[in-house]
DODOZA-255111 format. One record per residue (C-alpha): y, x, z; residue number from 1; residue in three letters. Coordinates in Angstrom, 3 decimals. Layout:
REM DODOZA-255111
<atom yy="Y" xx="X" zz="Z" resi="NUM" resn="ALA"/>
...
END
This chain:
REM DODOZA-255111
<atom yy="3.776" xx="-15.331" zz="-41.386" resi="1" resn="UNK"/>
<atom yy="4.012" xx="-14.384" zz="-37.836" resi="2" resn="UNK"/>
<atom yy="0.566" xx="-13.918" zz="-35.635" resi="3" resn="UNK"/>
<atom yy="0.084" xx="-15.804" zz="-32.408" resi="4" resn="UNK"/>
<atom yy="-0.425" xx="-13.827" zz="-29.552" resi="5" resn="UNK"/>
<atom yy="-3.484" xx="-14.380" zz="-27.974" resi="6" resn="UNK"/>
<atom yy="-4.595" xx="-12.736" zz="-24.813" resi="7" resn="UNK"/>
<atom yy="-8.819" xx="-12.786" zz="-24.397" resi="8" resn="UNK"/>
<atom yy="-8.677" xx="-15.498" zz="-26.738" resi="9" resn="UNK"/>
<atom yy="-5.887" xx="-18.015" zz="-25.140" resi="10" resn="UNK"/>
<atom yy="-2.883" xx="-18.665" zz="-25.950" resi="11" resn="UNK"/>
<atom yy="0.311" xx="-17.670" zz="-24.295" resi="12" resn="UNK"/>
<atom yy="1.445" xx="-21.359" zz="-23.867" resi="13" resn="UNK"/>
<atom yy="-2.525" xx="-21.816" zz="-22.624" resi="14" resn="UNK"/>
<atom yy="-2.308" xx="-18.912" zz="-19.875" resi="15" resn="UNK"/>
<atom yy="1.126" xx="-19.839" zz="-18.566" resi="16" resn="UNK"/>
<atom yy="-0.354" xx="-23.133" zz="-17.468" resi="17" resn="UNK"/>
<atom yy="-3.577" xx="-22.184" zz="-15.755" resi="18" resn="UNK"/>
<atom yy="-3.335" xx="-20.395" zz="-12.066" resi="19" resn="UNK"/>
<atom yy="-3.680" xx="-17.049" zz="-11.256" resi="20" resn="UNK"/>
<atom yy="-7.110" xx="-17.257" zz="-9.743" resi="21" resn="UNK"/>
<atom yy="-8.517" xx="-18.680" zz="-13.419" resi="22" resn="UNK"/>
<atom yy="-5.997" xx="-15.613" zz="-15.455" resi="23" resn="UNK"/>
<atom yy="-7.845" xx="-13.297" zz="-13.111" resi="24" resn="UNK"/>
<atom yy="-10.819" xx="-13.938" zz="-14.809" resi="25" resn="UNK"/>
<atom yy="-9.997" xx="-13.147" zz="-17.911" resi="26" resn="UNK"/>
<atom yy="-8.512" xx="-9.294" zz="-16.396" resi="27" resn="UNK"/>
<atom yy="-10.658" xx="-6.071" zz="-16.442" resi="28" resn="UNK"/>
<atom yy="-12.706" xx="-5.811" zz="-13.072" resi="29" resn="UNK"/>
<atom yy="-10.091" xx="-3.643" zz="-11.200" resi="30" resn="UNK"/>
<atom yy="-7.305" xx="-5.341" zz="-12.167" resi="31" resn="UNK"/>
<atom yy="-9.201" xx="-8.666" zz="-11.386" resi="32" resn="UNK"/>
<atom yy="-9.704" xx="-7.431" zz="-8.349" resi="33" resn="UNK"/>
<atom yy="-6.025" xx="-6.559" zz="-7.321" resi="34" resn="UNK"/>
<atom yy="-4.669" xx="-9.226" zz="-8.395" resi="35" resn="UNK"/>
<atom yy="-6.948" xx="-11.601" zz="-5.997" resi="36" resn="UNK"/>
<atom yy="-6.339" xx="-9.704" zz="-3.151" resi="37" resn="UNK"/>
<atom yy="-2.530" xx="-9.903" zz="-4.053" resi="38" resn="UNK"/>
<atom yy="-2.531" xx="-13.210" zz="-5.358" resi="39" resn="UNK"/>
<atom yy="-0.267" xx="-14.133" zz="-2.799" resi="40" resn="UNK"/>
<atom yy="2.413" xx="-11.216" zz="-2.868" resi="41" resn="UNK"/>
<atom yy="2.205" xx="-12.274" zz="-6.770" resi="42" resn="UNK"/>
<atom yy="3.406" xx="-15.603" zz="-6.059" resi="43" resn="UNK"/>
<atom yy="5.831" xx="-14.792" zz="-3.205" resi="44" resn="UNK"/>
<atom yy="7.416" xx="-12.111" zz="-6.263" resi="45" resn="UNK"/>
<atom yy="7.621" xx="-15.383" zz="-8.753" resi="46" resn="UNK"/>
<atom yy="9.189" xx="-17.518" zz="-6.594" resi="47" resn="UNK"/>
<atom yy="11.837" xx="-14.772" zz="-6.291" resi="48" resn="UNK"/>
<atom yy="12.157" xx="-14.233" zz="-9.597" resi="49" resn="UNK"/>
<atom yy="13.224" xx="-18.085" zz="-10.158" resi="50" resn="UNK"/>
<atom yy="16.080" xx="-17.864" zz="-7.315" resi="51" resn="UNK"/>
<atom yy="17.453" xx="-14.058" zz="-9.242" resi="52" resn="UNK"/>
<atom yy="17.313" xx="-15.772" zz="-12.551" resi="53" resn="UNK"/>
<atom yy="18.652" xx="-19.034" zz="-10.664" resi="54" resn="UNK"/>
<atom yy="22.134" xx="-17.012" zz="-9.425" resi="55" resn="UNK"/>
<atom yy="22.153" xx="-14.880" zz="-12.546" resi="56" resn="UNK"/>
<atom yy="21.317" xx="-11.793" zz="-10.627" resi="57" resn="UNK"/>
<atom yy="19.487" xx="-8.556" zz="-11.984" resi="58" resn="UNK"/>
<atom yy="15.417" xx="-8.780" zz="-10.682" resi="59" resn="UNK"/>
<atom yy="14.859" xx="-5.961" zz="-8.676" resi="60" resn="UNK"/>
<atom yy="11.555" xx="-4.458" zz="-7.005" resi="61" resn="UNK"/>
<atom yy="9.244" xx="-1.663" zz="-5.440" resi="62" resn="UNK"/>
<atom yy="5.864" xx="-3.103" zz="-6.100" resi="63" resn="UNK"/>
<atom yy="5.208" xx="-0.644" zz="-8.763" resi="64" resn="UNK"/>
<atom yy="1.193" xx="-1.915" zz="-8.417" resi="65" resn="UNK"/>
<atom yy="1.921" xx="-5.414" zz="-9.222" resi="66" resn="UNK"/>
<atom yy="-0.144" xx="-7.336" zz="-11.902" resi="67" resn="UNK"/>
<atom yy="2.107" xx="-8.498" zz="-14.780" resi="68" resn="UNK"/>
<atom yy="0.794" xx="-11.756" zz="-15.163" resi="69" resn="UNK"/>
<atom yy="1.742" xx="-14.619" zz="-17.979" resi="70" resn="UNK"/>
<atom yy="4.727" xx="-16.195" zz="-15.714" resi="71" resn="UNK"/>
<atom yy="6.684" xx="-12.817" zz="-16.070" resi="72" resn="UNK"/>
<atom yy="6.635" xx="-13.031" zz="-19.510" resi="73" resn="UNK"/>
<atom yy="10.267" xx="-12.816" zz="-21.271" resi="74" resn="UNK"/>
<atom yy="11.795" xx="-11.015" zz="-17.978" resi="75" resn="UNK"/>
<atom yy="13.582" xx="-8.291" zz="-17.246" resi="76" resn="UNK"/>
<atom yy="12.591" xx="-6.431" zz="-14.621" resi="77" resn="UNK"/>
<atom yy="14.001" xx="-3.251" zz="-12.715" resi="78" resn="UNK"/>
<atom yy="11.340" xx="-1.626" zz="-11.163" resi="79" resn="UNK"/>
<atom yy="12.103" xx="1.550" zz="-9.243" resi="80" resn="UNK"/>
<atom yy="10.970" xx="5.188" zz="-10.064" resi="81" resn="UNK"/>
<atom yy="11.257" xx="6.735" zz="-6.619" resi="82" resn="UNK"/>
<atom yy="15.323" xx="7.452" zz="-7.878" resi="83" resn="UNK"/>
<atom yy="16.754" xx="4.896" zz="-10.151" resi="84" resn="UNK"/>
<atom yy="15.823" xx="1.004" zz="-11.076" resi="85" resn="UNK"/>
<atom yy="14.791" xx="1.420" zz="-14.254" resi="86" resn="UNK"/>
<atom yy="14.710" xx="-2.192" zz="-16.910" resi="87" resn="UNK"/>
<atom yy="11.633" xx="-3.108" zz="-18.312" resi="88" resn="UNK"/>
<atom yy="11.179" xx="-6.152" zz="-20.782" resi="89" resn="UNK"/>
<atom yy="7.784" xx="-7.649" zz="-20.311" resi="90" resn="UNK"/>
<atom yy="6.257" xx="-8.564" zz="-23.156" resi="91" resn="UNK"/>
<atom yy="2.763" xx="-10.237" zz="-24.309" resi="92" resn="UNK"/>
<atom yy="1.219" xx="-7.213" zz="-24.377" resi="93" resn="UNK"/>
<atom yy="1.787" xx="-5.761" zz="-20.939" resi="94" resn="UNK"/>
<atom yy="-0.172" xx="-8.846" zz="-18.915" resi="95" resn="UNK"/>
<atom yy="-3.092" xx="-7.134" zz="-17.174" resi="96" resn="UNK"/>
<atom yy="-1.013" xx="-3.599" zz="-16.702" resi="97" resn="UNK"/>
<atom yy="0.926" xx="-2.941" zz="-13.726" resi="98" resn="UNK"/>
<atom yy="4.721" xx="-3.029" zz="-13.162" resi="99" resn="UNK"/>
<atom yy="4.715" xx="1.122" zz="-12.226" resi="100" resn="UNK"/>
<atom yy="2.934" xx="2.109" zz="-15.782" resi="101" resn="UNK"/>
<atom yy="6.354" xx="1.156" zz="-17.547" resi="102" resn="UNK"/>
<atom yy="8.380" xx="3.137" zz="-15.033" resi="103" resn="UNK"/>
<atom yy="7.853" xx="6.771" zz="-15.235" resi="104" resn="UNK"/>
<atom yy="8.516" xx="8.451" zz="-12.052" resi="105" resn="UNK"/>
<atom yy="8.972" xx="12.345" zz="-13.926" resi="106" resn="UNK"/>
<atom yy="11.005" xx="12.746" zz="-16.906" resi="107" resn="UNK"/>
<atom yy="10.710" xx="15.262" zz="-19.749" resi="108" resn="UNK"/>
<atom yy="11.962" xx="18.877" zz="-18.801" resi="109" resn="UNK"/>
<atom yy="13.953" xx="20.612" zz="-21.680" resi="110" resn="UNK"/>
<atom yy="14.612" xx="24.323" zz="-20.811" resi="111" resn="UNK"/>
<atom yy="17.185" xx="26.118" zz="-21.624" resi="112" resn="UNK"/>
<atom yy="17.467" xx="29.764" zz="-22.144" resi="113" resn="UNK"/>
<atom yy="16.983" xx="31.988" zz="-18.931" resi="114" resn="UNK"/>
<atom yy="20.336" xx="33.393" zz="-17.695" resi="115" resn="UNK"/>
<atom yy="21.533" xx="36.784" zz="-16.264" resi="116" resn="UNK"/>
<atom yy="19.252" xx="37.437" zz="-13.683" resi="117" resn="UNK"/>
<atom yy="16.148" xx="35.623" zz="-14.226" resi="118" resn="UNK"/>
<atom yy="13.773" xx="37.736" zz="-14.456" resi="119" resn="UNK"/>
<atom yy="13.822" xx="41.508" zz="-14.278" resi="120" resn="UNK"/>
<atom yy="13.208" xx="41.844" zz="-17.846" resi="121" resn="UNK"/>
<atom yy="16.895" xx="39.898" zz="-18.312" resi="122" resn="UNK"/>
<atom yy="18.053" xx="43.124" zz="-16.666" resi="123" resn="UNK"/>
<atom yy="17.726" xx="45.446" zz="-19.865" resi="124" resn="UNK"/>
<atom yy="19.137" xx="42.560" zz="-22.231" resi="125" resn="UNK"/>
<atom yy="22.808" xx="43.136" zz="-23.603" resi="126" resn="UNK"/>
<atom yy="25.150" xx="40.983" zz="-22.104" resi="127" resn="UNK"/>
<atom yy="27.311" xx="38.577" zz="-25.258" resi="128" resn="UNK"/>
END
């Protein structure tokens, strides 16, 4: 038996209908906050969306400090990490984060061992 989502007590279905003024409601006070001062960048991005997804083209964007709101549910979207576009599936639990949270700008480092010349301690090592 699978669980319905539900997001502050709605519905998926339930959110995707009502506007983004009444979802900001239901968003903690910063986020409700963005998202009404960007409510119209937010719709500008949607309407975008629907002519990418309309031509079968790749969604691409640098408004890491978007809202994910319900409408971007089931998308892919490549948002871009200062070097790359990197995809990111939205899901149900992402509404309420930003776009930039699921991008990571800085990678993980993996060092390797130093080589000749390093440091001067490398200078008393035997060379193999």
């Amino acid at each position: 038996m699978v669980k319905e989502f539900n997001y502050r007590g709605k519905t998926l279905s339930e959110l995707k209908t009502i506007d983004l003024r009444e979802f900001s409601k239901f968003l903690p006070s910063r986020e409700r906050r963005s998202l009404l001062r960007q409510s119209e960048i937010v719709e500008r991005f949607l309407k975008h969306c629907e002519k990418k997804m309309a031509k079968g083209k790749p969604i691409k964007t640098h408004l890491r400090d978007l809202i994910i709101v319900p409408q971007m549910v089931n998308l892919t979207i490549n948002v871009y990490n200062g070097k790359t576009f990197l995809p990111v599936k939205i899901v149900e639990e992402m509404m309420g984060h930003r776009l930039g949270e699921f991008a990571h700008t800085r990678g993980k480092i993996q060092h390797g061992t130093p080589g000749i010349g390093a440091t001067r301690s490398s200078a008393f090592l035997s060379v193999k």
